[in-house]
N, C-alpha and C positions, 0 to 999 in steps of 0.2 A: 504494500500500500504506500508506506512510503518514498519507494524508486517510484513508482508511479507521477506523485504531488510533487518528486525535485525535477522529474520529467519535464513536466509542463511548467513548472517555475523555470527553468531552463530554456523551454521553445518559446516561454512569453516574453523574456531577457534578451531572448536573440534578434527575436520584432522590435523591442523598444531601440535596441543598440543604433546610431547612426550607420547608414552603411555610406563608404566613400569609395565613389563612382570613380574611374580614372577622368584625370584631367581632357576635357572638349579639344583643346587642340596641344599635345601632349609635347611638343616641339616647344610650343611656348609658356612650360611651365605648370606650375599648379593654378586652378581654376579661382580668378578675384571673387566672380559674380557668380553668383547659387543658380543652378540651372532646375536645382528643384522644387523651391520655396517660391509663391508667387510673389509678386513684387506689392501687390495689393499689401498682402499679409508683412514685409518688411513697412511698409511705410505706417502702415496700423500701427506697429509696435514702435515704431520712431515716435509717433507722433503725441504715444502716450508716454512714453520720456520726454518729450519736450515740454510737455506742459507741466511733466512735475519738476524738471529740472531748469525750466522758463530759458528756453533753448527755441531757434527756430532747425529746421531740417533741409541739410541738403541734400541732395539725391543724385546721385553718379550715376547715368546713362549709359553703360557702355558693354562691352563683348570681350569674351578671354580670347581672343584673338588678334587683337586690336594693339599694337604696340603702345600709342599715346595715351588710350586707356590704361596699360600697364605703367607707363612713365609718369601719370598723374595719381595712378593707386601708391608707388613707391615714395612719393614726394607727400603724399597725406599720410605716408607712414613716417616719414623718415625726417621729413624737414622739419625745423625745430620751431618756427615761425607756426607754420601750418599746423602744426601736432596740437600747438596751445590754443591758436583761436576754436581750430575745432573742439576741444576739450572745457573750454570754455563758454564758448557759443553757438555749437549745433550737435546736432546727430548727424553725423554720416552715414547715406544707407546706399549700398550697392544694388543695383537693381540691374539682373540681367537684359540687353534690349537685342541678344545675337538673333540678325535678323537673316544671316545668311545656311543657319541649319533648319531654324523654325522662326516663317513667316508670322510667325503666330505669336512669338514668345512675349509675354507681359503686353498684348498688342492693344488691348483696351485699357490698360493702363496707362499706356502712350499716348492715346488717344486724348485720357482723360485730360492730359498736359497737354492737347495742341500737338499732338503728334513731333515732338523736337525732333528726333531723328530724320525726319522727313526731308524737314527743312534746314539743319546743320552738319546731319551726320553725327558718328560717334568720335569721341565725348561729348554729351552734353550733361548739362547742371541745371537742377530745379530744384529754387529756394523754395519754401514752405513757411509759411507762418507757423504758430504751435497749435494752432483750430486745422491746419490745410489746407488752408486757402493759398492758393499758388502765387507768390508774390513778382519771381522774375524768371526766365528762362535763359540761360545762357551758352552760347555755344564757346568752344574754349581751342577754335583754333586762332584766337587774340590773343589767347592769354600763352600759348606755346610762345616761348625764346631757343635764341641757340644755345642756352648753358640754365641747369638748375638752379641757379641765383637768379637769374634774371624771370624765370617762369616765376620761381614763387612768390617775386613779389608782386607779379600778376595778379595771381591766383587770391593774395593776402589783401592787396585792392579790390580784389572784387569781393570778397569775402567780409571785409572791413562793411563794404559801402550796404552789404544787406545784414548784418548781426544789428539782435536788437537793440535798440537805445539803452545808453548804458541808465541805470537807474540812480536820482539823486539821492544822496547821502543827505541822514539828518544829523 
């Protein structure tokens, strides 16, 4: 009876475990953007941190495939500028938009934004207020330079001009 109940405690552990998929284009690394989470469902949970941590939300459009996209995920990791505003004043949420294995992927989500990809291509950025109401769209081949000093204070400009107003001190 026993073997039996660690049986199925066992087959239920192995459902719940994450499974990881090999990386979508395996050449370019491990995969930034979740191929299997909808993007609805990330931005849902952004959005209810942002309201407790009174943060707006920014939303990286982009594809594991995409080199600028990988060059903007490394520089929101790694740039020291960029690490604090974001930690400071947004949620960043990665939202898959690979539009070249499935036309489909996150496609009403897209949508709901004005379809950016359409009209800029990938990478693109969608600020959020902390309600979600869509504040700005931006496409970010302005904000690319030739050297990652120069991108990120791009990227810190533009970041700068949509974080909320800072709040007066009593």
């Amino acid at each position: 009876m026993i073997g039996r109940h660690v049986f199925i405690l066992l087959l239920l552990l192995g459902w719940a475990l994450p499974v990881h998929a090999d990386p979508e284009y395996r050449a370019m690394g491990p995969d930034i953007f979740d191929r299997q989470v909808p993007g609805e469902a990330l931005i849902d949970q952004a959005l209810v941190r942002a309201q407790k941590e009174d943060k707006r939300v920014l939303v990286f459009f982009g594809g594991n495939w995409c080199p600028w996209c990988r060059r903007l995920h490394r520089l929101f990791e790694e740039a020291p500028a960029l690490v604090a505003r974001l930690q400071k004043e947004f949620i960043l949420v990665y939202v898959d938009a690979n539009f070249r294995r499935d036309k489909n992927r996150n496609a009403t989500l897209l949508k709901r934004y004005g379809d950016p990809i359409k009209q800029y291509g990938l990478p693109v950025l969608v600020v959020l207020d902390r309600d979600g109401t869509q504040l700005t769209t931006q496409e970010t081949n302005s904000l690319a330079a030739p050297t990652d000093e120069e991108t990120v204070k791009q990227i810190d400009k533009f970041m700068a001009r949509w974080a909320l107003p800072a709040k007066p001190r009593h």
